[in-house]
N, C-alpha and C positions, 0 to 999 in steps of 0.2 A: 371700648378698652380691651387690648389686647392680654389672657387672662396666663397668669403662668404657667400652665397646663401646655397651653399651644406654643407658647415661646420653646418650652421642653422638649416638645414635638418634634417643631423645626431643627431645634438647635444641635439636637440629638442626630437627624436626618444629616444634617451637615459635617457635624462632628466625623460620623459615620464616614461619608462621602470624602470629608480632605482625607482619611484615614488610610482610606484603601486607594483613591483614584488618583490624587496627587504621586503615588511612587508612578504612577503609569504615566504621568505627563498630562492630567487633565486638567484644566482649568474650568474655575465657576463662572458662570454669566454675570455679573452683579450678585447682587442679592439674593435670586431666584432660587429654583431647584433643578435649575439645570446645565450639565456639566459637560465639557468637549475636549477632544483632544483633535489637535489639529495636524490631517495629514495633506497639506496644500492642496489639493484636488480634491479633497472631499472632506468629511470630519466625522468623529465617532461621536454621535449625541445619544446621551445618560439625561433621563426626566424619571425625578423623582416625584409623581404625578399628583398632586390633592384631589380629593375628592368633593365636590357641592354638598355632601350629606352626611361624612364623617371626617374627624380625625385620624389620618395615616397615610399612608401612601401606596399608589401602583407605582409598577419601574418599566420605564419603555427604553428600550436600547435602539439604538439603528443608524445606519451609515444616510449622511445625508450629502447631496453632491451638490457639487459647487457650478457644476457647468450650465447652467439657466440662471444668469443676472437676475437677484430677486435681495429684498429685503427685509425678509422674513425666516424664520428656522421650521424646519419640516424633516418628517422619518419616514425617508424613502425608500432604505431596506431591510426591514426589520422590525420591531414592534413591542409589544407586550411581550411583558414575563412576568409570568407565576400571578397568583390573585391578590387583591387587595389588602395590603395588612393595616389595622386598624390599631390608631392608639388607644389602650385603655389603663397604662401608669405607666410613667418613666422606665421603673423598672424593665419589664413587658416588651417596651416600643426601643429600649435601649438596644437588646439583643435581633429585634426585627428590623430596626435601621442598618445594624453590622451584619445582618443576613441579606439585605436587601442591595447594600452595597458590594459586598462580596460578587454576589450573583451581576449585577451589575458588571464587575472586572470580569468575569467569564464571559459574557456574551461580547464584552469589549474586544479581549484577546481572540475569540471565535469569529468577529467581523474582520478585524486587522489579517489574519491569519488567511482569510477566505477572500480579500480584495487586496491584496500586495503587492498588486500591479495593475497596471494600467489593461495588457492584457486580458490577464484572470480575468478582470471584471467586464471584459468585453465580454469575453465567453460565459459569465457565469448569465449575463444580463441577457444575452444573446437566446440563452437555455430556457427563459423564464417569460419571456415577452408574452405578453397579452394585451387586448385589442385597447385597451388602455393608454389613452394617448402619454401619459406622460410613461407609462415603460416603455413605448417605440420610444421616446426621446431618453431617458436614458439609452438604452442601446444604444441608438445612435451616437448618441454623445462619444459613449465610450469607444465605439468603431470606429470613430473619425481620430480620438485621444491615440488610440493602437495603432494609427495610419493607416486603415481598413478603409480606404474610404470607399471601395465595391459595396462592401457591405454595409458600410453607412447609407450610402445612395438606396438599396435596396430596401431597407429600414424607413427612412424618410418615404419610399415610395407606399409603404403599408399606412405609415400616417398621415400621408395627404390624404387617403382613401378612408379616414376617420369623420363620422358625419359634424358637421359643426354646430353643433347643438348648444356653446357657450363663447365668449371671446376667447376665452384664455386658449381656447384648441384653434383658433385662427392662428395666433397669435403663436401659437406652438409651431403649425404648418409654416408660416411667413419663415419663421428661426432656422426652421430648417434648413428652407432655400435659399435663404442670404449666408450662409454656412457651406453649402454646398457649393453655391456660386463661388466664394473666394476660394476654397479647392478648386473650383474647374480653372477659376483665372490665375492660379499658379502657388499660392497661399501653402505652406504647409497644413498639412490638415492638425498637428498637433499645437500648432500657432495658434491657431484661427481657434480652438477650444480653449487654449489658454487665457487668450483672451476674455473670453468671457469667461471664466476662472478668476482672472484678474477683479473687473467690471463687479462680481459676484463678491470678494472679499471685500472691497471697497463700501459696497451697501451694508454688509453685514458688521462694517468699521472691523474686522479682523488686520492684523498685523501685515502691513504690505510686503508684497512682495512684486521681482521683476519677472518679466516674461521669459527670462532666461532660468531664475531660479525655477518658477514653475515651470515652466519644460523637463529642467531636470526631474521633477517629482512625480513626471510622467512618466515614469518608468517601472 
């Protein structure tokens, strides 16, 4: 039995959260504690986090991308803020939800701010790589999305040379090269990411869109 204590908790986290992130244009997931605003290429995701051992919440902000077909949500640039706040009365957790969502809309507006182009975030992504397969695949991604595609190629060329120690990094390597391939056969390279942009919104059941609009939002 769910005790009213925890219903408080939640309700209050939420309350919080339409408060501040709905003027920004976010939307709740169902039910859960987590929140997004949808920028067609990628999304701002807000997890207001439970904990296995206490009442409260941590807050993970971060831009998650759309260009690897998957149907699952994940925080691919960005992360933790500030430490765990714990409920211990309504009162208490009232004003620790409106701090928590607040902080929340700055790290939002701080992401938006930082990827507002298709660009930017080639270069920002470009800046940050490490031997980690999935940030050569971001980069890439984005290099190809900017019409980079030298620099895509050359990206994709650090990640084949990734050792394959799981499937998903095979499976990363193949993406690449069948990505590349339709650039070398004539493909626009910002198509050919849309696409799987597209493919991507579909699994996650997000609001359709055509390969025209998303191109446009590639910008």
């Amino acid at each position: 039995m769910v005790t009213s204590s925890l219903q408080d908790h939640n309700s209050l986290l939420a309350a919080s959260a339409k408060t501040h992130l709905t003027p920004l244009g976010f939307k709740r997931k169902g039910r859960s504690r987590l929140w997004f605003k949808d920028m067609g290429w990628w999304l701002v995701v807000i997890e207001f986090q439970p904990s296995s051992w206490s009442k409260g919440s941590y807050l993970n902000v971060a831009a998650m991308w759309l260009w690897w077909a998957k149907d699952y949500w994940s925080f691919d640039e960005g992360g933790r803020v500030g430490d765990f706040r714990e409920f211990k009365d309504n009162e208490q957790f009232s004003l620790a939800a409106d701090q928590l969502a607040r902080a929340a809309c700055a790290q939002a507006i701080a992401l938006e701010d930082r990827f507002n182009s298709v660009e930017a975030t080639a270069t920002y992504l470009q800046s940050r790589i490490t031997q980690n397969p999935w940030s050569l695949y971001a980069a890439f991604a984005a290099a190809l999305a900017a019409r980079q595609a030298a620099l895509a190629s050359q990206v994709s060329g650090q990640l084949q040379e990734c050792p394959e120690t799981a499937p998903w990094i095979i499976d990363l390597k193949a993406k690449t090269r069948t990505l590349l391939q339709k650039v070398n056969l004539g493909e626009s390279p910002r198509e050919v990411v849309a696409v799987e942009i597209q493919r991507c919104r579909e699994l996650l059941k997000l609001p359709t869109k055509s390969l025209e609009s998303l191109g446009a939002t590639l910008t």
